[in-house]
C-alpha positions as CSV (number, residue, x, y, z in Angstrom):
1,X,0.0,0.0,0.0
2,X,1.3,3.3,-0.7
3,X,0.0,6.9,-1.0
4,X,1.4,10.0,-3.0
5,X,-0.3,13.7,-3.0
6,X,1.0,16.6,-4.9
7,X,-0.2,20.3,-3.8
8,X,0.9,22.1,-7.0
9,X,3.9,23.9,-7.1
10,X,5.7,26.0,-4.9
11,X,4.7,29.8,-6.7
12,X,7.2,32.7,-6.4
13,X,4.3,34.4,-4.7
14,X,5.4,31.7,-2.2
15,X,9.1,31.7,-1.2
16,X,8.6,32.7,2.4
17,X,10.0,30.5,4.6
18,X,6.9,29.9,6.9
19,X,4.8,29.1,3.7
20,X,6.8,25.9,2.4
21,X,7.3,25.0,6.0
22,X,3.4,25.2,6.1
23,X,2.7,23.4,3.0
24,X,5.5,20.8,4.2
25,X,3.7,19.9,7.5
26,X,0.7,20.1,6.1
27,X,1.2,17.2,3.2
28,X,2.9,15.1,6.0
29,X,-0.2,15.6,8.0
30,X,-2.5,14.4,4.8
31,X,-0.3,11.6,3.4
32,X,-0.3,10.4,6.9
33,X,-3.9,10.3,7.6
34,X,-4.8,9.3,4.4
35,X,-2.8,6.0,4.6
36,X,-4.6,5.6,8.0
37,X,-7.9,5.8,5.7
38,X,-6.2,3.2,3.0
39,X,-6.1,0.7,5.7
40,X,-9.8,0.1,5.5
41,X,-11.1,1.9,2.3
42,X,-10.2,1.0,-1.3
43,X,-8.0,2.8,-3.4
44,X,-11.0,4.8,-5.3
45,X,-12.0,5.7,-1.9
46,X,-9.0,6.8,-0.7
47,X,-8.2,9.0,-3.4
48,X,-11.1,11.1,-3.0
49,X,-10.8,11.4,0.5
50,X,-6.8,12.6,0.2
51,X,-7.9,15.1,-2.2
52,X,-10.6,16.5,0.1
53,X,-8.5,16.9,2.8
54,X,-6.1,18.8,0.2
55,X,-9.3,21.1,-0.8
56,X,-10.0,22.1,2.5
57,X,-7.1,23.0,3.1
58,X,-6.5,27.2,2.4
59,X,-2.6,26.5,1.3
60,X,-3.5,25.1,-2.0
61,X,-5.3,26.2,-4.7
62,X,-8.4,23.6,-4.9
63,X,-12.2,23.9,-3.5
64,X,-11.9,26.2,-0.5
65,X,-8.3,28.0,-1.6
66,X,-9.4,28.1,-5.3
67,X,-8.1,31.0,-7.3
68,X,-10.6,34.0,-8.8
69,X,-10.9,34.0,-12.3
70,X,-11.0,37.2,-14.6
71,X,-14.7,37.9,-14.2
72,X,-13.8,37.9,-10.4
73,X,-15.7,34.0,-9.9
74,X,-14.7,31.1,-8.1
75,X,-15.0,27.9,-10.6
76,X,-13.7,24.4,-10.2
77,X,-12.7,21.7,-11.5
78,X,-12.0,17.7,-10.4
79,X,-12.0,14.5,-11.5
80,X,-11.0,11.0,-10.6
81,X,-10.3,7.4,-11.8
82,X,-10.9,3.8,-11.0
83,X,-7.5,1.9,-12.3
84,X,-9.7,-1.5,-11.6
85,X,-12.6,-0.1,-14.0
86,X,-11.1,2.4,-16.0
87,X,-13.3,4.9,-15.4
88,X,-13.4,8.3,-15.0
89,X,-15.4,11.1,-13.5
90,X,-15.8,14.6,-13.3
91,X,-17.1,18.2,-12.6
92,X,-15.7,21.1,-14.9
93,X,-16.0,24.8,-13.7
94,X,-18.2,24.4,-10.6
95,X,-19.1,26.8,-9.0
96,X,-20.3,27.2,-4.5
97,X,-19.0,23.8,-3.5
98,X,-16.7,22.9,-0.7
99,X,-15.7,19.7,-2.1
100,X,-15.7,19.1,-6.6
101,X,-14.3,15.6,-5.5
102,X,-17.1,14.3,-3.9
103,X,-19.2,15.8,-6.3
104,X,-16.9,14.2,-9.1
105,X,-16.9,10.8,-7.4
106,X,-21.0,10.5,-7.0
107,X,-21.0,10.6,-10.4
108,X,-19.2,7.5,-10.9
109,X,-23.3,5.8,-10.7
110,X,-24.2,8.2,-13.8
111,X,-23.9,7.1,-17.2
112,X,-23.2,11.2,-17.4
113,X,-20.0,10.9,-15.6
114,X,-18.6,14.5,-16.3
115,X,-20.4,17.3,-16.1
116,X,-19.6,21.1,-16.6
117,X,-20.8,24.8,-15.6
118,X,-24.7,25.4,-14.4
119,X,-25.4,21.0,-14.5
120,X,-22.5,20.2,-12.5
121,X,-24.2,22.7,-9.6
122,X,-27.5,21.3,-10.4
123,X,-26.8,17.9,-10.0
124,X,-24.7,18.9,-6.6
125,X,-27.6,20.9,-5.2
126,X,-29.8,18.0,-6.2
127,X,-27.6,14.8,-4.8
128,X,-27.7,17.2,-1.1
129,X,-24.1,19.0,-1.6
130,X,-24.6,22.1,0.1
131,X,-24.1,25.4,-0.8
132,X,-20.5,26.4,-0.2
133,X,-18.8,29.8,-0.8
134,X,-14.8,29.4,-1.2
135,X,-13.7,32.2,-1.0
136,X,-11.1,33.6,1.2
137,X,-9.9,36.6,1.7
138,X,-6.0,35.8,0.9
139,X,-7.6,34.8,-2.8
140,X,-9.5,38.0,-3.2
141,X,-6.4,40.0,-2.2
142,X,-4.2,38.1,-4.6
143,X,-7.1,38.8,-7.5
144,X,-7.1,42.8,-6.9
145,X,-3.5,42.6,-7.4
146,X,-3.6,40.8,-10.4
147,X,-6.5,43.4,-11.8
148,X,-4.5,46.3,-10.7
149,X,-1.1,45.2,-12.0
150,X,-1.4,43.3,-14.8
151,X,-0.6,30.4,-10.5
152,X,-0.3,27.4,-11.6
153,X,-1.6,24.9,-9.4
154,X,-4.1,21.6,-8.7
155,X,-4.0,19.3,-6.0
156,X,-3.6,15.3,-6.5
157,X,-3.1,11.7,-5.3
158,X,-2.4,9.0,-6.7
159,X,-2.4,5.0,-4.5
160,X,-2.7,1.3,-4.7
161,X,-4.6,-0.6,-1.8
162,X,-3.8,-3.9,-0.5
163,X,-5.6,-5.5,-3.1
164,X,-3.0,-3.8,-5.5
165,X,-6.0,-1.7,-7.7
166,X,-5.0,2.1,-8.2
167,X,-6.7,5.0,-8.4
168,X,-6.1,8.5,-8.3
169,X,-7.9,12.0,-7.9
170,X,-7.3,15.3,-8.8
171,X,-9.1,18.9,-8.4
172,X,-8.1,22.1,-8.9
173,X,-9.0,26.0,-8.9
174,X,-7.9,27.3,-12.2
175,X,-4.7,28.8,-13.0
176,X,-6.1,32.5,-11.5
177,X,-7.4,35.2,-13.4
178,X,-8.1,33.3,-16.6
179,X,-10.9,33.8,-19.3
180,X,-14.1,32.6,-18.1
181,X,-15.3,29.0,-19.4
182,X,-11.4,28.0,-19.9
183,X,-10.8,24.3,-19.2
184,X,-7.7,23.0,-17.2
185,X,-6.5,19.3,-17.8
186,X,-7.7,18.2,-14.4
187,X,-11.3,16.7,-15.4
188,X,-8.9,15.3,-18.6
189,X,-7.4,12.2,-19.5
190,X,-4.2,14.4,-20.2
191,X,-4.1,15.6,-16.1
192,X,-5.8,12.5,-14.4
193,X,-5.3,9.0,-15.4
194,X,-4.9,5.1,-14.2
195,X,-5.7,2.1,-15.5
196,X,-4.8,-1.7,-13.7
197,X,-1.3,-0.9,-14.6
198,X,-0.4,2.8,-13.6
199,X,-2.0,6.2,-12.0
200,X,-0.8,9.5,-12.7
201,X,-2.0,12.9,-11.0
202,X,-0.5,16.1,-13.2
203,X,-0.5,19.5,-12.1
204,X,1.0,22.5,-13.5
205,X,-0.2,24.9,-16.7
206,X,-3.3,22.9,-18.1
207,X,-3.1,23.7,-22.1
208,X,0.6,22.0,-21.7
209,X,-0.2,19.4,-20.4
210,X,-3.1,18.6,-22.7
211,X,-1.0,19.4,-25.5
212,X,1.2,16.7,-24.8
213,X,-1.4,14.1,-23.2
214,X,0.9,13.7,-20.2
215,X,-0.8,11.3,-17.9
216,X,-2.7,9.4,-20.2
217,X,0.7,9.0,-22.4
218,X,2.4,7.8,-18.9
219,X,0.1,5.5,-18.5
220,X,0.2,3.8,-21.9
221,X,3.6,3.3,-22.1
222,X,3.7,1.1,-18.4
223,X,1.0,-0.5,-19.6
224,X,3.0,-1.5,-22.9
225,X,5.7,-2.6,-20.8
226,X,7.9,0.6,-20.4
227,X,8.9,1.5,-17.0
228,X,7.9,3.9,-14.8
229,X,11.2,6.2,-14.5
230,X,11.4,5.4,-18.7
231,X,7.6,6.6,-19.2
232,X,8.0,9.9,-17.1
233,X,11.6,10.8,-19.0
234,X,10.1,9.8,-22.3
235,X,7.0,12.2,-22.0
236,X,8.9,15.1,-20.0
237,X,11.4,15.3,-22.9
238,X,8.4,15.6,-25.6
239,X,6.9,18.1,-23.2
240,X,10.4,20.3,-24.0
241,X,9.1,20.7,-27.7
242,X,6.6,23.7,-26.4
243,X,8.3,24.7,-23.6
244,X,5.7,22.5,-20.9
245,X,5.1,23.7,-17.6
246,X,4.1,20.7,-15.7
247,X,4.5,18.1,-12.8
248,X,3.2,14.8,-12.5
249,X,3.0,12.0,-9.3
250,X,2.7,8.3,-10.5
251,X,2.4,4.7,-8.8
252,X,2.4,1.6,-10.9
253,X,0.6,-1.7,-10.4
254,X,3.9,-2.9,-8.5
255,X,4.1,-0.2,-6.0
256,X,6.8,1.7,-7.7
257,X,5.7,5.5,-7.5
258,X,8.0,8.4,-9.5
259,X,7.7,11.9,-9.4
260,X,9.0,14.9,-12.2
261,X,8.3,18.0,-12.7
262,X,9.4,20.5,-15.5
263,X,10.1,23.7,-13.5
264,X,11.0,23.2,-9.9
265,X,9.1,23.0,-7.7
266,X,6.6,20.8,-7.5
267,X,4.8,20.0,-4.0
268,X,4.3,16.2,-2.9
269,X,4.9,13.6,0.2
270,X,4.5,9.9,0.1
271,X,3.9,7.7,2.2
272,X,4.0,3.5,2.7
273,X,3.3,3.6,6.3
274,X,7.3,3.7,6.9
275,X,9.1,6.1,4.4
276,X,8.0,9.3,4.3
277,X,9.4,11.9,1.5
278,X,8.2,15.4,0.6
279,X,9.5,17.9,-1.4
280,X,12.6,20.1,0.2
């Protein structure tokens, strides 16, 4: 068994010491408690609670520390995956919800499995999420000076259970300030993706990491027999062509897990109940 969460990257907005000592401690706290959860929950299950815990969580930019877009609006995104099914759900630029996971992961019953805008908060309101605002005042602060002057970031996790299925999870607020209706890679094959043989969690700038289909080309090329180290260095380097901003956390259907990122640096901690590793 084995857990692995990412928190985005470490923004230059960031560099204080007591914020990467507060992100640090707070992933070790997550991973930790999450791998608690994994003891008696399946990997599908655990992956969408790791990723809730990450939401609530005001550090990173996911449900309740989600970034403001151009129009001044709070919209999410999330998705996750069933490696034992191979399937995938997901809510695209949601809107007054503490939690898009939970919201993504109901919708693993619905032959509709990803849903976008005004339906996704419909079908939340209907299945009794409640109304949420997620703002904070730390995100509004960062959108005035944004409008006055002139993030890259999602949240992941990626584990296998002691059955040896995967899963993973992934949400995220938007890169900050964007057009209105844009679509990160996060409810996308190319930003969230496992199958029996791999799971991979991206995070980074979304339109590069669709452009080069990062996780789901991970993915493929375990499954075809590559291995994991090979598949992350093989797609990293094609992600060089158009100068890709990206990061990606990864666990195969061995327990080998890998992490790379394009740009330093990339926030993560695993866990396997006895090694613990997080960024530095």
């Amino acid at each position: 068994m084995k857990v692995i969460i990412h928190g985005g990257f470490f923004s230059e907005s960031d560099q204080s010491h007591e914020v990467k000592t507060a992100k640090q401690e707070s992933l070790k706290e997550i991973v930790k408690r999450t791998f608690e959860y994994l003891q008696y929950h399946s990997a599908f299950d655990t992956a969408a609670f790791a990723v809730s815990l990450l939401e609530d969580d005001e550090l990173y930019n996911a449900g309740t520390g989600s970034q403001i877009q151009s129009d001044g609006v709070i919209r999410m995104s999330a998705a996750i995956m069933d490696g034992k099914t191979e399937k995938m759900s997901g809510v695209i630029n949601i809107q007054d919800v503490k939690n898009p996971i939970f919201v993504a992961k109901a919708l693993m019953k619905e032959d509709d499995r990803v849903l976008g805008g005004s339906g996704a908060k419909k079908y939340a309101t209907e299945h009794g999420f409640e109304n949420f605002s997620t703002e904070i005042p730390k995100r509004r602060e960062e959108y005035q000076a944004k409008l006055n002057n002139g993030g890259k970031g999602t949240v992941g996790c990626v584990v296998i259970d002691k059955n040896g299925k995967l899963a993973v999870a992934t949400s995220t607020g938007g890169k900050g300030f964007e057009i209105p209706g844009r679509i990160s890679d996060s409810a996308t094959v190319a930003g969230n993706y496992a199958n029996a043989f791999c799971a991979v969690s991206c995070t980074g700038v979304g339109e590069d990491i669709v452009s080069n289909a990062t996780a789901a080309k991970i993915v493929t090329r375990v499954t075809d027999g590559m291995s994991l180290q090979n598949a992350f260095e093989k797609t990293f380097e094609e992600l060089k062509t158009i100068d890709g901003f990206a990061g990606a956390i990864a666990i195969d259907k061995d327990g080998n897990s890998y992490h790379q990122d394009s740009y330093p640096t990339m926030v993560f901690a695993s866990f396997d109940g006895e090694n613990l590793e997080t960024f530095n």
